[in-house]
C-alpha positions as CSV (number, residue, x, y, z in Angstrom):
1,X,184.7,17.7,147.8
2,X,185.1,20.2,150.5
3,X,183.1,20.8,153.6
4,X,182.3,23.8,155.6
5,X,180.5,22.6,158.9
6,X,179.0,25.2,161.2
7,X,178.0,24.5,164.1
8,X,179.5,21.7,166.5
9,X,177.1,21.2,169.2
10,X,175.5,17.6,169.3
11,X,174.4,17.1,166.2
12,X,176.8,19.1,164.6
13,X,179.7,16.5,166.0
14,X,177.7,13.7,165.6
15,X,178.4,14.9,161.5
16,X,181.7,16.5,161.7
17,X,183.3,12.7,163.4
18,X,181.6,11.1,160.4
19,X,182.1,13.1,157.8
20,X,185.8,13.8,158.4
21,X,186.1,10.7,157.5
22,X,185.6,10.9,153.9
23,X,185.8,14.7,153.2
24,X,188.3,17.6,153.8
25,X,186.8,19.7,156.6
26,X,187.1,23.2,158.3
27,X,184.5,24.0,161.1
28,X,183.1,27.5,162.5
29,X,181.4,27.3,165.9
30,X,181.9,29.5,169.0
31,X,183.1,28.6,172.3
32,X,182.9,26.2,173.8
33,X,182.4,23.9,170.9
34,X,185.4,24.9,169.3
35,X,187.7,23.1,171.7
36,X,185.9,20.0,170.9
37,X,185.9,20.6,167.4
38,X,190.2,20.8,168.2
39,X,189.8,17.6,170.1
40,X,188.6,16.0,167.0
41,X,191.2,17.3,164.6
42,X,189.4,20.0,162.6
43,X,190.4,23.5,162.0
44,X,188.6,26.1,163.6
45,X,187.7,28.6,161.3
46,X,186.1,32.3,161.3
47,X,182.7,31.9,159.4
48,X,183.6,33.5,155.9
49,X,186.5,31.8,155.9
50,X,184.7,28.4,156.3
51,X,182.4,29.3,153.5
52,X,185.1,30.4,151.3
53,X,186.7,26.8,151.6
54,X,184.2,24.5,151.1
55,X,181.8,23.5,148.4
56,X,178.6,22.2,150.4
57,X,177.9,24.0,153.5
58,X,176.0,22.2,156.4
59,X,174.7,24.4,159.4
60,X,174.0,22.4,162.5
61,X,172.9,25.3,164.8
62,X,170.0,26.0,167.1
63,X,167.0,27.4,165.0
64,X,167.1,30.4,166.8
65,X,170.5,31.2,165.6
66,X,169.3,30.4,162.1
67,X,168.7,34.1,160.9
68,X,171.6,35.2,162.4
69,X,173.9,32.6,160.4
70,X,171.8,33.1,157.0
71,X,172.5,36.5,157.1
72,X,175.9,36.3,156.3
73,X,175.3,34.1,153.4
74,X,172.8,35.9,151.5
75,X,173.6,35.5,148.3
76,X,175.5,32.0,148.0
77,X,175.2,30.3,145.5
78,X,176.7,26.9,146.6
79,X,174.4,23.8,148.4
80,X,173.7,24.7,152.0
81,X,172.4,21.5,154.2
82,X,170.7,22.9,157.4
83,X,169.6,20.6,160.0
84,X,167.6,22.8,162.5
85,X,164.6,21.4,162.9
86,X,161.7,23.1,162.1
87,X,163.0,26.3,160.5
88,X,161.4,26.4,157.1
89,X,163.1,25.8,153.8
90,X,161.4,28.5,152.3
91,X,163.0,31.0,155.0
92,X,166.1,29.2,154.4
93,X,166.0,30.1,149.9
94,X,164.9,33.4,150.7
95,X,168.4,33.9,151.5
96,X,170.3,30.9,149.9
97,X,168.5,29.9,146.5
98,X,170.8,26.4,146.8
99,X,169.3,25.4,150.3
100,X,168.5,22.1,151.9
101,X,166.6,20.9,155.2
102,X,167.7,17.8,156.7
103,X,166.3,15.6,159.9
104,X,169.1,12.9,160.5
105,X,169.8,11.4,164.3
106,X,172.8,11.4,166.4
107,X,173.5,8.2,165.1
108,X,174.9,10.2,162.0
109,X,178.2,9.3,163.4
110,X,178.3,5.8,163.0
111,X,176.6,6.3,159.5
112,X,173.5,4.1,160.4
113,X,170.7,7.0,160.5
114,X,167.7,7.7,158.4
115,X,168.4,11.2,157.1
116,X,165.1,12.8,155.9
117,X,165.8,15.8,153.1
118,X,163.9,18.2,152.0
119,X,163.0,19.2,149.1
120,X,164.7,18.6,145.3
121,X,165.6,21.1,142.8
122,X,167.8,22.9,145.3
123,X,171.0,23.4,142.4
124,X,172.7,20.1,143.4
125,X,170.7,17.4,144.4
126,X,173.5,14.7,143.5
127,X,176.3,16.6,145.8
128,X,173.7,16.8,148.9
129,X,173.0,13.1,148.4
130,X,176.5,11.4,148.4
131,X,177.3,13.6,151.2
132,X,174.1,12.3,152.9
133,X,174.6,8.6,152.0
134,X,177.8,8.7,154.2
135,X,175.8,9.8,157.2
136,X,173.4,7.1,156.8
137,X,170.1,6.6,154.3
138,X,169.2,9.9,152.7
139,X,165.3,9.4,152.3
140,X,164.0,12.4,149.8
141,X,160.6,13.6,150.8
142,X,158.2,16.6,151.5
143,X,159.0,19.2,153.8
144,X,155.6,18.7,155.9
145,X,156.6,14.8,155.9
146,X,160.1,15.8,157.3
147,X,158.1,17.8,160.4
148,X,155.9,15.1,161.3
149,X,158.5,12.4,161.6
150,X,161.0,14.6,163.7
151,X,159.8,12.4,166.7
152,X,160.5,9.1,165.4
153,X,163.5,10.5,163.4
154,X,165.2,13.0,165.4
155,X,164.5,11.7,169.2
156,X,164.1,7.7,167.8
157,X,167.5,7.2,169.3
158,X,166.6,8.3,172.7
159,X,163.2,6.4,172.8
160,X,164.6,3.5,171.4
161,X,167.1,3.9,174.5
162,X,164.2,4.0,177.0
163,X,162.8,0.6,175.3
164,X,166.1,-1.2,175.3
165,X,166.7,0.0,179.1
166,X,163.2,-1.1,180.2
167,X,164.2,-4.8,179.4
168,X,167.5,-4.7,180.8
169,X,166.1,-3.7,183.9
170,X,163.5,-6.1,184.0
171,X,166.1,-9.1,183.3
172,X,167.9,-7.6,186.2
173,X,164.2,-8.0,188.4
174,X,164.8,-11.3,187.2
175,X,167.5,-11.6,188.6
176,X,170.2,-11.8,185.5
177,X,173.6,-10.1,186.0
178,X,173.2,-6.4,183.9
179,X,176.1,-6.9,182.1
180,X,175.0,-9.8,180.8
181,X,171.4,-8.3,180.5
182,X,172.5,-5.6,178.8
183,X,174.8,-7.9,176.3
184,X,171.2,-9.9,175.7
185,X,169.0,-7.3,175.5
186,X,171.4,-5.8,172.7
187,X,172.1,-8.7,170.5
188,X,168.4,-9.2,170.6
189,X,167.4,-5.9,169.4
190,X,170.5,-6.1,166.6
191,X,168.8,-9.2,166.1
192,X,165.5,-8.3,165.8
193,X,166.3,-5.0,163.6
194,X,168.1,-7.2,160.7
195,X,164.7,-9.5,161.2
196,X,162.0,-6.9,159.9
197,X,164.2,-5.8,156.4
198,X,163.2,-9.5,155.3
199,X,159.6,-9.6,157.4
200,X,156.6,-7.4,158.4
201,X,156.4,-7.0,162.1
202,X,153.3,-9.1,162.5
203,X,155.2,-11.9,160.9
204,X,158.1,-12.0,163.3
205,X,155.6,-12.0,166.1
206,X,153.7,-14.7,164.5
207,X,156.9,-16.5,163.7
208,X,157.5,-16.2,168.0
209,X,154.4,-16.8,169.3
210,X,152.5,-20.2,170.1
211,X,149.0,-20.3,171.4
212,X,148.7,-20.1,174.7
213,X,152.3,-19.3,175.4
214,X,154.5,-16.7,177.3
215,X,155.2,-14.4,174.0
216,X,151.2,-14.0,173.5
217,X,150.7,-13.8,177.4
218,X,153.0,-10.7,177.7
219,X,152.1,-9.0,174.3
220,X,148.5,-9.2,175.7
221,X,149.4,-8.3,179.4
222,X,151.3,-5.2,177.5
223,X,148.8,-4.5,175.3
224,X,146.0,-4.4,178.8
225,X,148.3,-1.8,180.0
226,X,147.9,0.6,176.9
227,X,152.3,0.6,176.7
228,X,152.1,0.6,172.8
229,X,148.8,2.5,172.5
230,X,150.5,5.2,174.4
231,X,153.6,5.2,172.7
232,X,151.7,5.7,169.4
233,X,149.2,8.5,171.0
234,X,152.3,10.6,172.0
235,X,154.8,10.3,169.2
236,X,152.2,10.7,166.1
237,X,150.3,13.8,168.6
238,X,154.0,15.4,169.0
239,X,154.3,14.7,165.2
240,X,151.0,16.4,164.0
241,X,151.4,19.4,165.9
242,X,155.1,19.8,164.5
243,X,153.8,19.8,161.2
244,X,151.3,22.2,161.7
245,X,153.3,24.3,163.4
246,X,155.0,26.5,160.9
């Protein structure tokens, strides 16, 4: 299978490094993104050209370059995977009958992200899938489901970031090297990830905590402080009003 990948900004490498791996490639993006694209290995392209060669196209551009792009692919008849977020699927098969909308991460590179897509009975559902599956887990779902989890989805990776950095630098408060913080506070996340595919979170905290010890102390102190009724507050708020948005 062929790709045409337009677009090469962060997302859009994030995909083209992954997918490169497994599939021929040409890319059309504009400067400067087109040097990185080089730097990578893949063949710049004009736009029809990149259309002409590949058999799925994915466009990983800014939504408000979205009409513009469409526009010169009225009429194609082959899938077509966009990942701008919040630019509607059914603006998106007004123009492309075979269209897609996708909310994957960053992490897309490494193959380990959720990929949310939206909706079936696009022409091709199988060929969209494998081509997901190498970018991480395609989950199928509905395209208001897809809106509301953009801030858990899409910007998970940069929260989770905050949350991992927040206990490195209290380890270093506590006077533990960062390097070794950082090596701790990592393997302990990993660690803790593989732990909730076999258990429920309320399990693995009741399979930590012992009355009256440190664990409960600090989930409570945590807790006092409104830290995880915060988090909660913000992300689902930001994910309602995403949803009702278009």
């Amino acid at each position: 299978m062929k790709i045409c990948l337009v677009g090469f900004g962060r997302l859009g490498s994030a995909i083209g490094k992954r997918l490169k791996r497994f599939y021929e490639m040409k890319v059309s993006t504009l400067p400067p993104t087109d040097e990185l694209a080089r730097k990578e290995g893949l063949e710049v392209v004009d736009l029809k050209t990149c259309i002409n060669f590949g058999d799925v196209v994915i466009v990983s551009v800014e939504p408000s370059a979205m009409d513009s792009v469409l526009s010169q692919m009225e009429g194609l008849e082959k899938p077509l995977i966009s990942t701008a977020a919040l630019y509607g699927l059914k603006e998106i098969r007004r123009k492309v009958k075979c269209g897609y909308r996708t909310m994957p991460s960053v992490t897309v590179e490494i193959g380990k992200s959720p990929v949310l897509v939206s909706e079936r009975g696009g022409c091709n559902d199988e060929a969209v899938e494998e081509i997901l599956s190498k970018l991480g887990k395609p989950i199928w779902v509905k395209e208001e489901v897809l809106d509301a989890a953009l801030p858990v989805v899409g910007s998970g990776p940069a929260i989770h970031s905050l949350y991992y950095n927040s206990l490195v630098e209290a380890l270093v408060y506590a006077g533990v090297d960062r390097k070794l913080a950082e090596e701790m506070v990592k393997e302990s996340v990993i660690g803790t990830m593989e732990f909730l595919k076999k258990y429920d979170p309320l399990e693995v905290r009741a399979r930590v905590e012992t009355p009256g010890g440190i664990t409960v102390k600090m989930t409570v102190e945590l807790e006092k402080e409104g830290v995880f009724g915060s988090l909660s507050k913000i992300v689902g708020e930001t994910g309602r009003e995403l949803r009702t948005r278009r």
